[in-house]
C-alpha positions in Angstrom: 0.0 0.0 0.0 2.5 2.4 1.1 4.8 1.6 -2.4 1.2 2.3 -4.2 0.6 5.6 -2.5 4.3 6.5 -3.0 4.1 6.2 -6.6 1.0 7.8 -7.1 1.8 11.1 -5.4 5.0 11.3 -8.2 2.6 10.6 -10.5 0.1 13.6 -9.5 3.4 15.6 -9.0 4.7 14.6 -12.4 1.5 15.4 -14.2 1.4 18.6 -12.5 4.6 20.1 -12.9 3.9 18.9 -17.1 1.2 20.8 -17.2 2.8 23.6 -15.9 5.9 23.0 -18.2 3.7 23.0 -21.2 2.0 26.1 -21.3 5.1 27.9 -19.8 5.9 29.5 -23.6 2.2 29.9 -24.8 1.9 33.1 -23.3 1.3 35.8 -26.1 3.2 38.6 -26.6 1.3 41.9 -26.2 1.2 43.9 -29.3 2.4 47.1 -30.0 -0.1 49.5 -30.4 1.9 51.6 -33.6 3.1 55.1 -33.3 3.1 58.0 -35.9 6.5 57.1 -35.9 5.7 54.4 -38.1 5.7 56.5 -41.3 9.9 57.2 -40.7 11.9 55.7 -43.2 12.8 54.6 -46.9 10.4 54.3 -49.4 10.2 52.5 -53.0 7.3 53.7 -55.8 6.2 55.6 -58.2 4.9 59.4 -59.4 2.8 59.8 -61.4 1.3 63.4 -62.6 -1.4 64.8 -64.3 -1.6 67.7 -66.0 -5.4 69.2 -66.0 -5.6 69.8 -69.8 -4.5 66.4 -70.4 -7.6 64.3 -71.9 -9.5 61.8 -69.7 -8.7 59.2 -72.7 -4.8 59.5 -72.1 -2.3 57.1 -69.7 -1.2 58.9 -67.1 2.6 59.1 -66.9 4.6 58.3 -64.2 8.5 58.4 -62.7 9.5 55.7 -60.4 11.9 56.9 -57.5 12.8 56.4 -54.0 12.7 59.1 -50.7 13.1 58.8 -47.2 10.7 60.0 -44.6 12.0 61.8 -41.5 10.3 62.7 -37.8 9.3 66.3 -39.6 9.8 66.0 -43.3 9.8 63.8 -46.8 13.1 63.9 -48.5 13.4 63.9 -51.8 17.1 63.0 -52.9 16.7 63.1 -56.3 13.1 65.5 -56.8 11.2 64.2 -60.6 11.1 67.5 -61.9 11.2 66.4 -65.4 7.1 67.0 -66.0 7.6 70.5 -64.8 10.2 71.0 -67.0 8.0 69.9 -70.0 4.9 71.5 -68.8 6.5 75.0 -69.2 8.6 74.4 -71.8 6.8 73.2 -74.6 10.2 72.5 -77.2 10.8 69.1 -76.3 14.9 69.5 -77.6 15.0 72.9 -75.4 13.5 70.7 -72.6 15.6 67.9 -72.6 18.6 70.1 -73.2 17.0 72.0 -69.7 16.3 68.7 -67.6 20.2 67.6 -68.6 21.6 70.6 -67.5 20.1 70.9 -64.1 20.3 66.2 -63.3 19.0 66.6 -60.2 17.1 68.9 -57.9 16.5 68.2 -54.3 13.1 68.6 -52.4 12.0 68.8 -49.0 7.9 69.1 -47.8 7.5 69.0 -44.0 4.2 67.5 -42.2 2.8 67.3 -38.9 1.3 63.3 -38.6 -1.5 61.9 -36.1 -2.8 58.9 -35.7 -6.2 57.9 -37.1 -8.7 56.4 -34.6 -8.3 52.6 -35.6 -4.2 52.8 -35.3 -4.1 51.6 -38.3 -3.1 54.7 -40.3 -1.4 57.6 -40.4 -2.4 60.7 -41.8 0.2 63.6 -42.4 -0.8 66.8 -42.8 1.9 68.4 -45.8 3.3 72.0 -45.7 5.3 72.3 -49.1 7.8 75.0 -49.6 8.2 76.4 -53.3 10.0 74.1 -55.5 13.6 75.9 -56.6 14.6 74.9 -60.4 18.2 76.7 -60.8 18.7 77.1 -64.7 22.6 77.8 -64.7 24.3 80.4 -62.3 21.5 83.4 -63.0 17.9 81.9 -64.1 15.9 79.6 -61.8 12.1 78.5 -61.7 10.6 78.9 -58.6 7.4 76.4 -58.7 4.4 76.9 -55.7 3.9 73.7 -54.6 0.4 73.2 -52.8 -1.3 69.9 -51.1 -5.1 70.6 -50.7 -5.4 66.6 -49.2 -3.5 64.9 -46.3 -1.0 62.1 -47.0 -1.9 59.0 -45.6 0.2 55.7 -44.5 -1.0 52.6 -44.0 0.6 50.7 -41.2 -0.2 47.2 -41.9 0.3 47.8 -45.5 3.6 50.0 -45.3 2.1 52.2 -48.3 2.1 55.7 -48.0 -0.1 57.9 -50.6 0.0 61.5 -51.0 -0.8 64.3 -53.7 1.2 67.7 -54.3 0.4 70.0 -56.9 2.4 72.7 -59.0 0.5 75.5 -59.3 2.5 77.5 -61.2 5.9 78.0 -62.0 8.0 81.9 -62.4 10.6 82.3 -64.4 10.8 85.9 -63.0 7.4 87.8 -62.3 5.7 85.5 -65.3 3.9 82.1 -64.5 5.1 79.8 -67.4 2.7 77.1 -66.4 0.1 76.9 -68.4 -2.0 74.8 -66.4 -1.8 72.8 -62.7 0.3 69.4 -62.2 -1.2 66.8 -59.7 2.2 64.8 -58.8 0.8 61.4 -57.2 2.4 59.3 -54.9 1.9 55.6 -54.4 5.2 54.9 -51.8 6.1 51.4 -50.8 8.4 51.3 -47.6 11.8 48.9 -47.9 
């Protein structure tokens, strides 16, 4: 009896301490509830930009590029000016011969993000500063950049989406653009 009762109280204990040993690493990890920091970093995608006296009928072109999203700003590296070029320049040879000279132009807008209700997105509120095209040592075209919607980023996604549009853009005192550009961007982070 007693070798009975001894082996059935290491039983019980056995049993016990197993079921306590298998549910020791089943406890779920809390999630993180995401932060308007989320939007920070480097992005992948594509511009695209549509002129308003383009017909309804015609493909919207588009520039694919990369920028980087700071705590205050979006970074444009390398800016894709080339439509703006074209769009007030209507000689394509003296616009081409424009957009090699100048390569590269580099672009920051600032925002202000919050959090939408869900945490699920991100919704950044754009202040863009006028665009400066510098045309050689003496001539640039300062463009007035507007954004009349908020950017948004999805958080589960990793896709951020904003509009900007060129207004118009003086070469001096005279707007040489003839009519507004909608620049889109569809943003994939890395």
């Amino acid at each position: 009896m007693k070798k009975t009762l001894k082996w059935s109280l290491v039983m019980m204990l056995a049993v016990f301490g197993l079921t306590f040993a298998s549910c020791s690493d089943d406890d779920d990890e809390t999630p993180t509830v995401p932060t308007v920091e989320e939007v920070v970093g480097e992005y992948s995608g594509k511009m695209t930009y549509d002129m308003a006296k383009a017909a309804a009928s015609e493909e919207t072109p588009g520039v694919t590029l990369d920028l980087t999203v700071k705590n205050d700003s979006i970074n444009f590296d390398k800016f894709p000016f080339e439509a703006l070029v074209k769009a007030i320049i209507p000689n394509e040879e003296m616009a081409n011969g424009i957009i090699e000279q100048v390569k590269k132009v580099e672009y920051k807008v600032g925002y202000k993000a919050k959090m939408n209700a869900a945490n699920d997105s991100v919704y950044l509120t754009l202040d863009p500063k006028p665009l400066a095209i510098a045309l050689g040592e003496n001539m640039a075209v300062s463009v007035t950049i507007t954004a009349a919607n908020e950017g948004a980023y999805a958080v589960n996604e990793k896709n951020l989406k904003f509009n900007l549009t060129a207004t118009e853009a003086k070469l001096g005192e005279t707007n040489a653009l003839p009519a507004p550009i909608v620049l889109s961007f569809d943003m994939k982070k890395k």
